[in-house]
Structure formats: structure tokens, C-alpha cells
py3Dmol code that shows the C-alpha trace and the ligand (Angstrom):
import py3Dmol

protein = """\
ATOM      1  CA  UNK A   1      95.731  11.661-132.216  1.00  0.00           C
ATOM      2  CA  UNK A   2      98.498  12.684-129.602  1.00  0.00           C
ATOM      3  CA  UNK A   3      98.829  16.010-128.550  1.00  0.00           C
ATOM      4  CA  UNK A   4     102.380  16.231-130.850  1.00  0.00           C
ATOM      5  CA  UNK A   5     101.479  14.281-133.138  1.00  0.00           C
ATOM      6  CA  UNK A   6     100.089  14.961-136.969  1.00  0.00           C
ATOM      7  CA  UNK A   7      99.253  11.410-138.314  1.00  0.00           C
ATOM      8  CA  UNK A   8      99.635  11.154-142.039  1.00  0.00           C
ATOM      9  CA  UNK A   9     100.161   9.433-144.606  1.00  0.00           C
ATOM     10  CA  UNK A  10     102.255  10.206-147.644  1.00  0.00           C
ATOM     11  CA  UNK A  11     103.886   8.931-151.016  1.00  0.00           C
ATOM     12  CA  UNK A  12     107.206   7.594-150.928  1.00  0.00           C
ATOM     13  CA  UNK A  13     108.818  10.228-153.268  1.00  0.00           C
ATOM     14  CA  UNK A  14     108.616   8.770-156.518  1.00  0.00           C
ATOM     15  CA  UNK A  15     107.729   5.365-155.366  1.00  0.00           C
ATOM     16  CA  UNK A  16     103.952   5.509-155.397  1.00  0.00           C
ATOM     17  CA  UNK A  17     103.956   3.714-152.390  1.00  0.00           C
ATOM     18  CA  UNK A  18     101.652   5.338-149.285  1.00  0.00           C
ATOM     19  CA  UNK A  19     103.744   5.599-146.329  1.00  0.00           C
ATOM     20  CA  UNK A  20     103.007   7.091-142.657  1.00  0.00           C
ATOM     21  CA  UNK A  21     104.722   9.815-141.405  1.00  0.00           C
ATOM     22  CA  UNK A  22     105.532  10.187-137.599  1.00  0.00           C
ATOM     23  CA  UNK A  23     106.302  13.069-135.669  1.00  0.00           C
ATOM     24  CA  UNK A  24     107.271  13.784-132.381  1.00  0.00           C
ATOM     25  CA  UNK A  25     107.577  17.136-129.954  1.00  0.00           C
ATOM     26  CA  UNK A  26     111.374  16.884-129.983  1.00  0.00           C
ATOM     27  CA  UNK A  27     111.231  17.248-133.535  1.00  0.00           C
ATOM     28  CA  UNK A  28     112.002  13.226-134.301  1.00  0.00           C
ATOM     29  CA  UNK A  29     110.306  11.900-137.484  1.00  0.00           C
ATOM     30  CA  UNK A  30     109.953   8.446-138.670  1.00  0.00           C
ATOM     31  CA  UNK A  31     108.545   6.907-142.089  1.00  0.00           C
ATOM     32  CA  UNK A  32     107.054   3.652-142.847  1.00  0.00           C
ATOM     33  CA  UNK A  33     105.373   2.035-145.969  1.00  0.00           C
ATOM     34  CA  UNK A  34     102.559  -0.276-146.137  1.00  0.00           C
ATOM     35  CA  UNK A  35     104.623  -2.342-148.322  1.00  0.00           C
ATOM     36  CA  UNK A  36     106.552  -4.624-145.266  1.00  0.00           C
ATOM     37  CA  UNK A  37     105.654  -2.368-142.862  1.00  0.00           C
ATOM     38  CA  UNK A  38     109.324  -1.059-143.307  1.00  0.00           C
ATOM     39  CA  UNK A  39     110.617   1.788-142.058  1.00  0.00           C
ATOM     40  CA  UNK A  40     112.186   3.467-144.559  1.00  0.00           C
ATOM     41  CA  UNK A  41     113.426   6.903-142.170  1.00  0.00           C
ATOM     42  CA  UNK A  42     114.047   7.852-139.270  1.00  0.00           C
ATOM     43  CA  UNK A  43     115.446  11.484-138.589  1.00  0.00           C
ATOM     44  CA  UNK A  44     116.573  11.830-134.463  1.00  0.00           C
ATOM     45  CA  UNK A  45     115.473  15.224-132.598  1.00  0.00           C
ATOM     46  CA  UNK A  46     119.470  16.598-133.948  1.00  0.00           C
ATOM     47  CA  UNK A  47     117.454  16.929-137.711  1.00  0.00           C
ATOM     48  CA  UNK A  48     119.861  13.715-138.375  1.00  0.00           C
ATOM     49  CA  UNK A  49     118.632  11.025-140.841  1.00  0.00           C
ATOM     50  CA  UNK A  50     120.153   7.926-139.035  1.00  0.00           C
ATOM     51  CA  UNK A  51     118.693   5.075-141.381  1.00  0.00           C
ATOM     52  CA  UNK A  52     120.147   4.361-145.107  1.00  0.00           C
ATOM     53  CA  UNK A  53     117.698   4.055-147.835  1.00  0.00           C
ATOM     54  CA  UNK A  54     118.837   3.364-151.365  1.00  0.00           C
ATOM     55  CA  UNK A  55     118.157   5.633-153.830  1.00  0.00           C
ATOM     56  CA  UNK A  56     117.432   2.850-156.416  1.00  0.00           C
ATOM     57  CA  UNK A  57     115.144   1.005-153.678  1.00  0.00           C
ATOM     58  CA  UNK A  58     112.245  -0.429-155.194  1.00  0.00           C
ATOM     59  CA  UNK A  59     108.933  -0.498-153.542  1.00  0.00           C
ATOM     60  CA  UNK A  60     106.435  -3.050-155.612  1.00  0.00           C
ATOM     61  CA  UNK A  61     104.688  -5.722-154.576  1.00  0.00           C
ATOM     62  CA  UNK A  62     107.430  -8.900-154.308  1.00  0.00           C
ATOM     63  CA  UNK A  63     109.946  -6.440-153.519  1.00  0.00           C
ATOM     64  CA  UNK A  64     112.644  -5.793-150.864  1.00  0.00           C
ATOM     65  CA  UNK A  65     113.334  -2.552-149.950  1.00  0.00           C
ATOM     66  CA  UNK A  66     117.007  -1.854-150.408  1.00  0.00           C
ATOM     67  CA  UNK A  67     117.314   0.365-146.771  1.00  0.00           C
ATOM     68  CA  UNK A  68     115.274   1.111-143.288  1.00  0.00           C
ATOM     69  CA  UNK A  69     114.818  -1.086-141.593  1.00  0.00           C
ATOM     70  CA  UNK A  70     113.620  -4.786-142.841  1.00  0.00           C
ATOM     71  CA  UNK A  71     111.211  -6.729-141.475  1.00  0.00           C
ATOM     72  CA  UNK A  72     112.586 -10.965-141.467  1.00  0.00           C
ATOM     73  CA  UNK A  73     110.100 -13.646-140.683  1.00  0.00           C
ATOM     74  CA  UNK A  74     110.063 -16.566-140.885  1.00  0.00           C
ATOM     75  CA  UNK A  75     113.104 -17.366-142.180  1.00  0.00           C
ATOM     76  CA  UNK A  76     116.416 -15.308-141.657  1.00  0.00           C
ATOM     77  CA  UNK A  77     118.365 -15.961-145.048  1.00  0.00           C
ATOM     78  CA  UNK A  78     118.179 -18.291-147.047  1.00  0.00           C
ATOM     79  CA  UNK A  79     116.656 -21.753-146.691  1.00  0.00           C
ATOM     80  CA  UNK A  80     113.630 -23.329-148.239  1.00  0.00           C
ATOM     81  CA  UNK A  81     111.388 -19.943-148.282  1.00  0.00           C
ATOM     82  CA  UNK A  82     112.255 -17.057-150.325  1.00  0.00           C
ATOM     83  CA  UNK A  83     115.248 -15.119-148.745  1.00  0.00           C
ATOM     84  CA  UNK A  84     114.463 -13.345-145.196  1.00  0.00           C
ATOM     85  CA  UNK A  85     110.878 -14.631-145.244  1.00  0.00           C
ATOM     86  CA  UNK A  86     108.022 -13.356-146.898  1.00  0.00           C
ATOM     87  CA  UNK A  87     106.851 -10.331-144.652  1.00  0.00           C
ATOM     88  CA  UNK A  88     109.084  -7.985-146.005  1.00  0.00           C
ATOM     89  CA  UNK A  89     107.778  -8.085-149.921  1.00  0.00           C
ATOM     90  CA  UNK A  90     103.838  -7.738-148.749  1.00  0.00           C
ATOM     91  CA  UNK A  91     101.867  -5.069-148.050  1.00  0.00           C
ATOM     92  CA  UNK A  92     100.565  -4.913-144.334  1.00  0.00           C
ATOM     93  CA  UNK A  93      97.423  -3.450-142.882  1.00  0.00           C
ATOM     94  CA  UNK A  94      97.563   0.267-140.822  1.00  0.00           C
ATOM     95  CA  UNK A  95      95.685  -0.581-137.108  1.00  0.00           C
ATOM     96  CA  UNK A  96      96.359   2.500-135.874  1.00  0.00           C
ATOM     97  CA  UNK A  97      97.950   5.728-136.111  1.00  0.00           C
ATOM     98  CA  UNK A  98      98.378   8.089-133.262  1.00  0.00           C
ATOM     99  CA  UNK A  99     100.528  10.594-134.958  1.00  0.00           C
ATOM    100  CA  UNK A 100     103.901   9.696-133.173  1.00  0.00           C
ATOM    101  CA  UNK A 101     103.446   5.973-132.843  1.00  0.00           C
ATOM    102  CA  UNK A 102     102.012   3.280-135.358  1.00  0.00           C
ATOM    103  CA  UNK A 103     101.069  -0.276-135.443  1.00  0.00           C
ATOM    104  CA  UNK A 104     100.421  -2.061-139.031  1.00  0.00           C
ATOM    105  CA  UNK A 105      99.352  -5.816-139.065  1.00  0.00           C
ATOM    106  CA  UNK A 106      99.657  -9.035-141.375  1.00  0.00           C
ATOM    107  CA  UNK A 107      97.963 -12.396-141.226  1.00  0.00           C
ATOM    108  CA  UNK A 108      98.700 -15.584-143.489  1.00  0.00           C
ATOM    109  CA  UNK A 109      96.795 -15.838-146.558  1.00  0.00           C
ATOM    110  CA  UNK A 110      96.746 -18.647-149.571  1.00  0.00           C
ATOM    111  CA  UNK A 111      99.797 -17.143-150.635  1.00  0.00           C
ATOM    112  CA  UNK A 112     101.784 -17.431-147.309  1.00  0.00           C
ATOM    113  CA  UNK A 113     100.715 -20.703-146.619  1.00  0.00           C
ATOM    114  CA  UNK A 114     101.648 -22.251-149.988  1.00  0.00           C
ATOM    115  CA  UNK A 115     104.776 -21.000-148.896  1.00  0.00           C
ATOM    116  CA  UNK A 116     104.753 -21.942-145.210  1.00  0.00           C
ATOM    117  CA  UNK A 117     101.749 -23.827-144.100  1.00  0.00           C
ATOM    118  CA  UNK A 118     101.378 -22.112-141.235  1.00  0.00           C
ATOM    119  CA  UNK A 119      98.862 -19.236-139.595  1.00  0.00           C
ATOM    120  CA  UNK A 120      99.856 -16.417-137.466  1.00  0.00           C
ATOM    121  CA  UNK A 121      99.120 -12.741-137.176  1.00  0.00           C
ATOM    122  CA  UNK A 122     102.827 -10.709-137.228  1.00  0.00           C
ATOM    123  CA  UNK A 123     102.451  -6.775-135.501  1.00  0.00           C
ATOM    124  CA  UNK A 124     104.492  -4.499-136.306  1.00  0.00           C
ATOM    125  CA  UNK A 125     104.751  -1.310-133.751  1.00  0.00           C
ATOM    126  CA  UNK A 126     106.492   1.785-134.110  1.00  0.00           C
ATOM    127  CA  UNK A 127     106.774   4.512-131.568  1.00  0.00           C
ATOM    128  CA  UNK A 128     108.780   7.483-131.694  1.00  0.00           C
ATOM    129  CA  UNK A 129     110.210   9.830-129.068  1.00  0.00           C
ATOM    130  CA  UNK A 130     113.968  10.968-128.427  1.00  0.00           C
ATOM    131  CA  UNK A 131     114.392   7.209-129.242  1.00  0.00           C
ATOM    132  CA  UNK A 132     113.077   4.459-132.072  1.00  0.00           C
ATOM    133  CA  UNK A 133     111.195   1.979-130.791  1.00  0.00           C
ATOM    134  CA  UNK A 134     110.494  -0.906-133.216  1.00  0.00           C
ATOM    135  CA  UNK A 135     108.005  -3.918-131.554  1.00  0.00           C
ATOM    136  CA  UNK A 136     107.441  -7.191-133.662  1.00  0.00           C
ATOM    137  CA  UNK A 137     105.056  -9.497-132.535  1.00  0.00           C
ATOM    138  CA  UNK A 138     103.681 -13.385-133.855  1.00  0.00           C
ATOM    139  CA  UNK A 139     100.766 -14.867-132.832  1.00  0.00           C
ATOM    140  CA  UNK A 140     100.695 -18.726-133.855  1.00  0.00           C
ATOM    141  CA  UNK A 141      96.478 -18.415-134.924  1.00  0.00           C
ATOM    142  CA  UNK A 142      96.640 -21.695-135.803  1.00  0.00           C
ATOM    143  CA  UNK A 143      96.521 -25.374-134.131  1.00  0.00           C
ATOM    144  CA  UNK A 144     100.136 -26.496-134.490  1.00  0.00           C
ATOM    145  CA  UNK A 145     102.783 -25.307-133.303  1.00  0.00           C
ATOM    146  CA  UNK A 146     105.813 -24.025-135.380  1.00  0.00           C
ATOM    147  CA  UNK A 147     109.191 -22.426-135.391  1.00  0.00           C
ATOM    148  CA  UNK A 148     110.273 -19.423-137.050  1.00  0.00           C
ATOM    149  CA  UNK A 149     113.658 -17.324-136.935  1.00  0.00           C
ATOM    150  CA  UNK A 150     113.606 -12.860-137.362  1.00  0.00           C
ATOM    151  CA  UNK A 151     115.328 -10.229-137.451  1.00  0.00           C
ATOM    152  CA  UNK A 152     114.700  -6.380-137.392  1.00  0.00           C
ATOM    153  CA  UNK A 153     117.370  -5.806-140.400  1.00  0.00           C
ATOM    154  CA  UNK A 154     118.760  -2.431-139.672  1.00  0.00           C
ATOM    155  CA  UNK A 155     120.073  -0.468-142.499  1.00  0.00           C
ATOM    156  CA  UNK A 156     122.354   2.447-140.569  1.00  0.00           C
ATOM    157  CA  UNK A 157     123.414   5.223-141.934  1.00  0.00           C
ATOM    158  CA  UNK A 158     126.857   5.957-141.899  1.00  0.00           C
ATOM    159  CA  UNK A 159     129.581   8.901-143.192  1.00  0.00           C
ATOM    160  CA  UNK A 160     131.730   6.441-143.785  1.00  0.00           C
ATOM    161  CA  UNK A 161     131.975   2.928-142.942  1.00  0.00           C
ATOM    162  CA  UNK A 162     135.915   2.636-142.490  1.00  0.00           C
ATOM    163  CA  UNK A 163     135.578   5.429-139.826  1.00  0.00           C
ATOM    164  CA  UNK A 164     132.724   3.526-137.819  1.00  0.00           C
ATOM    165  CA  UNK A 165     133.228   0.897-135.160  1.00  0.00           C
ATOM    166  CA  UNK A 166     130.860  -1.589-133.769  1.00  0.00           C
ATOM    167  CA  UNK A 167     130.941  -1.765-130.155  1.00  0.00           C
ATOM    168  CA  UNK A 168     129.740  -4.257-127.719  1.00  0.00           C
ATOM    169  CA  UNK A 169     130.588  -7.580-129.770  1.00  0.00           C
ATOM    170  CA  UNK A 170     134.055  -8.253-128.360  1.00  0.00           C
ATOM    171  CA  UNK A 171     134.555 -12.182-127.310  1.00  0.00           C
ATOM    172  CA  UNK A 172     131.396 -13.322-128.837  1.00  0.00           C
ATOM    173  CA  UNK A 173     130.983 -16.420-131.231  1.00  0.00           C
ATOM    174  CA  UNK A 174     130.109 -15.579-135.092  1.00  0.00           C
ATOM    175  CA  UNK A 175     129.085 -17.115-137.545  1.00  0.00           C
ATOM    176  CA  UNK A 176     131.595 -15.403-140.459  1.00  0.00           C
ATOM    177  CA  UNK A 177     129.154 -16.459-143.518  1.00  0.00           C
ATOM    178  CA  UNK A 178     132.233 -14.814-145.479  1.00  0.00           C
ATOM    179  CA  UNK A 179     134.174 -17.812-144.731  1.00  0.00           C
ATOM    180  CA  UNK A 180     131.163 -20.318-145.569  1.00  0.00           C
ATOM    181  CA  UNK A 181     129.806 -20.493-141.702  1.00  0.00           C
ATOM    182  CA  UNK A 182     133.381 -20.806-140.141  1.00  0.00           C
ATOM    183  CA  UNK A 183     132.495 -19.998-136.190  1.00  0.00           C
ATOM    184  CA  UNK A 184     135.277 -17.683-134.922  1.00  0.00           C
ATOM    185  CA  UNK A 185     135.316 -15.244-132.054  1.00  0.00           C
ATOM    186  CA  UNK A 186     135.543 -11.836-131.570  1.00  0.00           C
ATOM    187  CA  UNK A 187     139.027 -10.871-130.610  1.00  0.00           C
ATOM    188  CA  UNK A 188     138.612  -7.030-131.083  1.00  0.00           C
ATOM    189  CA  UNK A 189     138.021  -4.850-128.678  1.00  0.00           C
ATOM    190  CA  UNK A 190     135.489  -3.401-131.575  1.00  0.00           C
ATOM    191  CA  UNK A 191     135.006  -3.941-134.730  1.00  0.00           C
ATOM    192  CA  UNK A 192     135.766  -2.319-137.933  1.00  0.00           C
ATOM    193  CA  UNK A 193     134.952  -2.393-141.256  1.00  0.00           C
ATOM    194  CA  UNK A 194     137.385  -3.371-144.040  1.00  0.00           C
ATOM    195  CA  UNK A 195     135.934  -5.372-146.590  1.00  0.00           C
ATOM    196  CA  UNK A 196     132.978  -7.903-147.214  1.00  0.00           C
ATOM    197  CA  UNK A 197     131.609  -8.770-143.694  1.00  0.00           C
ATOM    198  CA  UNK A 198     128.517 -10.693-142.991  1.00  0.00           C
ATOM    199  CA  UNK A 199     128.389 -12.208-139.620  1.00  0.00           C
ATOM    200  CA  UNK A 200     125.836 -13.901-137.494  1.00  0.00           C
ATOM    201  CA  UNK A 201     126.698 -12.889-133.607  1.00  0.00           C
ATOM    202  CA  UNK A 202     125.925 -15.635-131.372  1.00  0.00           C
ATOM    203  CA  UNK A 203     124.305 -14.780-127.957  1.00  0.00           C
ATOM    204  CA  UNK A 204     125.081 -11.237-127.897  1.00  0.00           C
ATOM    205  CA  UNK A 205     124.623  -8.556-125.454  1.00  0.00           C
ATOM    206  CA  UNK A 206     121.311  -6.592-124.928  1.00  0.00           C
ATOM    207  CA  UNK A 207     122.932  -3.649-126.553  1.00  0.00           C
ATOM    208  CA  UNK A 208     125.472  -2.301-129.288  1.00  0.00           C
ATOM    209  CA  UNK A 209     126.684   0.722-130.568  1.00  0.00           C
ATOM    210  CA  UNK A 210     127.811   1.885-133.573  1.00  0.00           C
ATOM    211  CA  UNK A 211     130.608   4.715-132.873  1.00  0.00           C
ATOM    212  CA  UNK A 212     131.519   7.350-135.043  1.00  0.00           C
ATOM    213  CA  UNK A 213     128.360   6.627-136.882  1.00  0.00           C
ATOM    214  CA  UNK A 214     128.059   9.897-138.532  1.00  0.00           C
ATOM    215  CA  UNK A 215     130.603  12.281-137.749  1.00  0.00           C
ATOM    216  CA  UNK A 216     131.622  11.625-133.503  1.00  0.00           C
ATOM    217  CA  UNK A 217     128.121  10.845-133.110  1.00  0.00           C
ATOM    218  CA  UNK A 218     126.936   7.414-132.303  1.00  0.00           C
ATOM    219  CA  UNK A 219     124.104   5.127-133.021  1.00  0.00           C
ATOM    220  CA  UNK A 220     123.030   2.604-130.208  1.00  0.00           C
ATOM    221  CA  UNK A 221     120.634  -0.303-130.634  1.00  0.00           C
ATOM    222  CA  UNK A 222     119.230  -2.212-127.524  1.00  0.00           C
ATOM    223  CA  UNK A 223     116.901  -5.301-128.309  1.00  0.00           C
ATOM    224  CA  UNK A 224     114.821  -7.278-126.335  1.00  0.00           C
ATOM    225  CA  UNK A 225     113.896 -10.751-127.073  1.00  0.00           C
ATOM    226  CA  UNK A 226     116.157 -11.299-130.353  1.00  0.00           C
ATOM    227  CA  UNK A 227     119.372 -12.565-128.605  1.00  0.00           C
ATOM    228  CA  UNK A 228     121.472 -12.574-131.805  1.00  0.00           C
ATOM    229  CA  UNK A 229     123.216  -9.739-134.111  1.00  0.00           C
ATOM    230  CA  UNK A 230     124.377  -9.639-137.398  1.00  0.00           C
ATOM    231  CA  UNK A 231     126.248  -7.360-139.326  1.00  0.00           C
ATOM    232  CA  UNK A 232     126.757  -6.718-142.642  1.00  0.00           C
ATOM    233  CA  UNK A 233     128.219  -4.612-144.995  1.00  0.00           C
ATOM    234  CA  UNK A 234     128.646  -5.577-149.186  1.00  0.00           C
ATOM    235  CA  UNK A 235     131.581  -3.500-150.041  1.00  0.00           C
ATOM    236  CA  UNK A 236     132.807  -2.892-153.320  1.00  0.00           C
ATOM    237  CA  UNK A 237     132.069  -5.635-155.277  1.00  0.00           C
ATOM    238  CA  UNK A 238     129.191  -6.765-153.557  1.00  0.00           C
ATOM    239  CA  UNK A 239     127.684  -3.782-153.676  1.00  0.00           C
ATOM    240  CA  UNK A 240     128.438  -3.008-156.991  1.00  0.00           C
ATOM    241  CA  UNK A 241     126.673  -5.796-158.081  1.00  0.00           C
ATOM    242  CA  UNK A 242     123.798  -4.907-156.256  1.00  0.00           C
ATOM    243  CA  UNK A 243     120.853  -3.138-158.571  1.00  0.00           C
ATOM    244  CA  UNK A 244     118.910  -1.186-155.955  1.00  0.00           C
ATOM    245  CA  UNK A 245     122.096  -0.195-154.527  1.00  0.00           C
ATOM    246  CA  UNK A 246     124.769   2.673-155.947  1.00  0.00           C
ATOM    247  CA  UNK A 247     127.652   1.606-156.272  1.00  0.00           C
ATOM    248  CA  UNK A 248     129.744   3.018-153.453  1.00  0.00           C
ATOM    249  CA  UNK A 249     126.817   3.323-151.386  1.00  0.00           C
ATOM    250  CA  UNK A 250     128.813   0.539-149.053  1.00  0.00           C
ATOM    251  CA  UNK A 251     130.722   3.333-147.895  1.00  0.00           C
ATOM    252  CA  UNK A 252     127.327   5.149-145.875  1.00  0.00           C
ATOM    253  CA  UNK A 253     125.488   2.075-144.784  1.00  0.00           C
ATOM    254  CA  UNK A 254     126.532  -1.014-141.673  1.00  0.00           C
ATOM    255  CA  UNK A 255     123.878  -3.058-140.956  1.00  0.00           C
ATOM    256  CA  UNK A 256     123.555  -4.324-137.366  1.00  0.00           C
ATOM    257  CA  UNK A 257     120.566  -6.421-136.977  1.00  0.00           C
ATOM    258  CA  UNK A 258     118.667  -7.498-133.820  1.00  0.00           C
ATOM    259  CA  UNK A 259     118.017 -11.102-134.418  1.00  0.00           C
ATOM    260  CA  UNK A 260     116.429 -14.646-133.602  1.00  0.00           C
ATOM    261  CA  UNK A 261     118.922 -17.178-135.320  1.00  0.00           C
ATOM    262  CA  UNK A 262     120.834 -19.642-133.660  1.00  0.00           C
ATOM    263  CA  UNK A 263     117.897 -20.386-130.682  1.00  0.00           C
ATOM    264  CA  UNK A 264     114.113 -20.206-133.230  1.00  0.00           C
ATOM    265  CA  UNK A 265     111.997 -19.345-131.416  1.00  0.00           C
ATOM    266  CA  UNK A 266     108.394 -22.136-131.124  1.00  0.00           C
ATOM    267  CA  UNK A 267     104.914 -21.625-130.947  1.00  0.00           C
ATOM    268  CA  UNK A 268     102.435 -23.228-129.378  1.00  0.00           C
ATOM    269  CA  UNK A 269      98.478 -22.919-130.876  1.00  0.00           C
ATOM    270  CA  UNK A 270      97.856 -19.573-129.576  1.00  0.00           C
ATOM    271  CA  UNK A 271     101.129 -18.474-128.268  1.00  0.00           C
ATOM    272  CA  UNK A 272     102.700 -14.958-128.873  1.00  0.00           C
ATOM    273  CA  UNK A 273     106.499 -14.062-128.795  1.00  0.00           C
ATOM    274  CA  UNK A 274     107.487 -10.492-129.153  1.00  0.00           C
ATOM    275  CA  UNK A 275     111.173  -8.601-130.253  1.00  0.00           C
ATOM    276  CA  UNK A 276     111.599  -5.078-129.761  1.00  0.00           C
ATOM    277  CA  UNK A 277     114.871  -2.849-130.902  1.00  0.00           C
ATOM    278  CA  UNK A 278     115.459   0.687-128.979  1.00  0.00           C
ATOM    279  CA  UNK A 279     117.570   2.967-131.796  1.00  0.00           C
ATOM    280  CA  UNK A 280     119.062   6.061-130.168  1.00  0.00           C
ATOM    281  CA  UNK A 281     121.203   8.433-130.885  1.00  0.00           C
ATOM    282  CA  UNK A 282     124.520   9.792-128.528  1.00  0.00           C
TER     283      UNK A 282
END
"""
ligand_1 = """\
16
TA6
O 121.581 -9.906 -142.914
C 122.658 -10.142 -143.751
C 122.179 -10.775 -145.034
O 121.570 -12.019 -144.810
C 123.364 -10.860 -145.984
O 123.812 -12.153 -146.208
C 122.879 -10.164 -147.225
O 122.459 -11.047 -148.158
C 121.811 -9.252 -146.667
O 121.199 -9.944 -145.649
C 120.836 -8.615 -147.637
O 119.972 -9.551 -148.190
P 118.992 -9.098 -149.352
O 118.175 -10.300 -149.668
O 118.158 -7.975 -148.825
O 119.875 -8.645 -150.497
"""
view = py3Dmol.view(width=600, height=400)
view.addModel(protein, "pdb")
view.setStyle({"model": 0}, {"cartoon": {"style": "trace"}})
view.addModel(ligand_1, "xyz")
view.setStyle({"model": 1}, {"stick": {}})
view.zoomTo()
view.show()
């Protein structure tokens, strides 16, 4: 245990589901479950949750959590896999808890490899400070090599979407899945929110920010090995239509989403790739 730290670990409230809660001197704390080693909060040293979580988010085995922060592999969407992979809706392993950082672990299993015939260990770190820090990493553990695509799938909280901008996006190639997979480019200076948008940024900075996040403050993700960014939000009707998700919960949520789409990334037999988000606070 760190000298700030308090490891624990705790019931999601009403869930069932045992969770580990992280703490940190400046008076950061983080949650994660077991079940897809998801991080489900993550309150900055202001006392400011900065993560949605759905009130109707389920936490069973099979599940997605509805919130946090999504863990995608192998698959980013859909395709022949379930949607967004299979990590997400499985229960991990805890390695180690140090009271203000974490690390929980998965390896392929009959069940993964009806699915994708494939074995690998997946790591999932989480370290807290003034900052998140959120560190996946593959192993290929097996003797041929295969591809895979990711994504950290950040659920921000928000006041209010239509007062947000995303920042950092401007002249970049997307992917508007809105518009069944036109590719258009970002003319805006930023980019706001007014209606369905679900869009896969091609080749994107090391860093974006979402302004006016909640109230004039800002929330800034930096990623390291991902390359792409999505963002999404349901709005009305999408939302609405959503059953883990209140219905004008569109308004308090924008997901932006480090991610490994357009360029998968291959492994080798024994080759390791790694992705790790920075989520701060300004
Ligand atoms: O990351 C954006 C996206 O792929 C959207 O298309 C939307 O479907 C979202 O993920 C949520 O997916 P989920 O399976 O969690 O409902």
C-alpha cells in the first residue's frame, strides 16, 4: 500500500458487483469493477465527478456497462464478434492494488476463443493522481500472429452537451457513421453538439479537450498509442431508445474515445502493444 492510499474494494451501489476504490492525497478518487475492468468513476482533486455512469447501467455477466469508461478489444463496433469485443462483458482478475493505482488482468479462455481463436493476455492499469491515467496492454501468448482494433470508450460527463465543445479535431478526416461511413472533414474550428453524432476521427492529434465540460471547466484527454478518436453522443431518440440509459441523459454525457481503428494494430507470437489515455481536468 502507498503512503495515500487506502486500497479497497467495494459494491457497486446496488449492483452487487465488487469494485476497487482508489484514492489519492489530492483528494482524487477513482472506481473500477471486476466486471470489464471498467471504470465506472472518477472524481478530480475539485470533488468533481468527471465520468457519466447511467443510472440504469447494468453490471452482470454478458453485460455492457452503460458509462465510465469501456474497455474495446478486439473489435471496435460491430463486425463478426459481438459489438466492441468481448473484454468489456467479462469479469477480469485484480493483480494488484496499491491503494491509488490498480492493475486487473484477462487471458483467453474456451469462451474467447470460440469467439476469436486467438490467445493473449489484455492489462488493464489504472493510476490516479491530479490526473487519470488509464494503460491497456495485449500480449499475443499465442503462436500466430493477429490483428485487433481498441478503444478506451470514454463516457464524459457533461452539464450539458449543447454548451460543450470538442477541441483539437479541426481539419481532420471522419468517418460520420451518421451518414453510413461518408468520410468528411472537419471544417470547425471545434465542434459542437447538435444532434446524433457518431464519428470515427482519422489520425488525430495526441490530445483533445472537451471545453465547457461542466460549467467553464474543461476535460482534456491525451493518448498514447491509439491514434484515432471517436465521438459520440445518442441524442434524443437514440437515447431514448436506449434501456440502460434515461432518457435525456444525452444531454450530460459526450463520449470522446482514444482509439485504434483505421491502422489495427498486429501481433507477432509474443509481441505486446500498449495504449494509454491521460484524463485531466482544467
Ligand atoms: O463508440 C461509438 C459507438 O460505436 C456508437 O456507434 C454507439 O453504438 C456506441 O459506441 C455505444 O455502443 P454500445 O454497444 O455500448 O451501445
Amino acid at each position: 500500500m502507498r503512503e495515500n492510499g487506502r486500497p479497497s474494494t467495494s459494491s457497486v451501489s446496488g449492483s452487487g458487483e465488487d469494485a476497487v476504490t482508489l484514492v489519492h492525497s489530492s483528494g482524487a478518487t477513482a472506481r473500477i469493477t471486476r466486471h470489464g475492468a471498467h471504470v465506472v468513476s472518477w472524481v478530480d482533486p475539485s470533488g468533481q465527478e468527471r465520468l457519466y455512469l447511467s443510472p440504469r447501467a447494468r453490471y452482470g455477466p454478458g453485460e455492457a456497462i452503460r458509462g465510465g469508461i469501456p474497455v474495446i478489444f478486439p473489435q471496435f463496433a460491430t463486425g463478426p464478434l459481438p459489438k466492441h469485443g468481448f473484454l468489456r462483458t467479462r469479469r477480469w482478475s485484480l493483480v494488484a492494488n496499491l491503494g491509488d493505482s490498480a492493475t486487473f488482468h484477462i487471458t483467453d479462455d474456451d469462451e474467447t476463443r470460440a469467439l476469436w481463436p486467438h490467445r493473449f493476455r489484455a492489462e488493464l492499469s489504472v493510476e490516479l493522481a491530479e490526473m487519470l491515467t488509464v494503460s491497456l496492454v495485449i500480449r499475443n501468448s499465442g503462436d500466430s500472429k493477429f490483428s485487433f482494433t481498441a478503444a478506451l470508450h470514454n463516457y464524459l460527463a457533461v452539464t450539458d452537451v449543447q454548451q460543450a465543445a470538442v477541441e483539437g479535431l479541426s481539419g481532420l478526416v471522419y468517418i460520420d457513421k451518421v451518414l453510413d461511413g461518408t468520410r468528411c472533414v472537419e471544417e470547425g474550428a471545434e465542434l459542437r453538439i447538435r444532434g446524433e453524432t457518431d464519428r470515427i476521427y482519422v489520425s488525430g492529434p495526441r490530445q483533445v479537450a472537451v471545453s465547457s465540460a461542466l460549467g467553464s471547466s474543461s476535460t482534456v484527454v491525451g493518448a498514447d498509442g491509439f491514434g484515432d478518436w471517436v465521438v459520440w453522443n445518442p441524442w434524443r431518440e437514440l437515447s431514448a431508445s436506449l434501456a440502460d440509459m434515461e432518457p435525456d441523459d444525452y444531454l450530460e454525457m459526450l463520449c470522446v474515445e482514444a482509439a485504434r481503428i483505421s491502422d489495427p494494430v498486429v501481433l507477432t507470437p509474443g509481441a505486446t502493444w500498449s495504449g494509454t489515455e491521460v484524463i485531466g481536468a482544467t
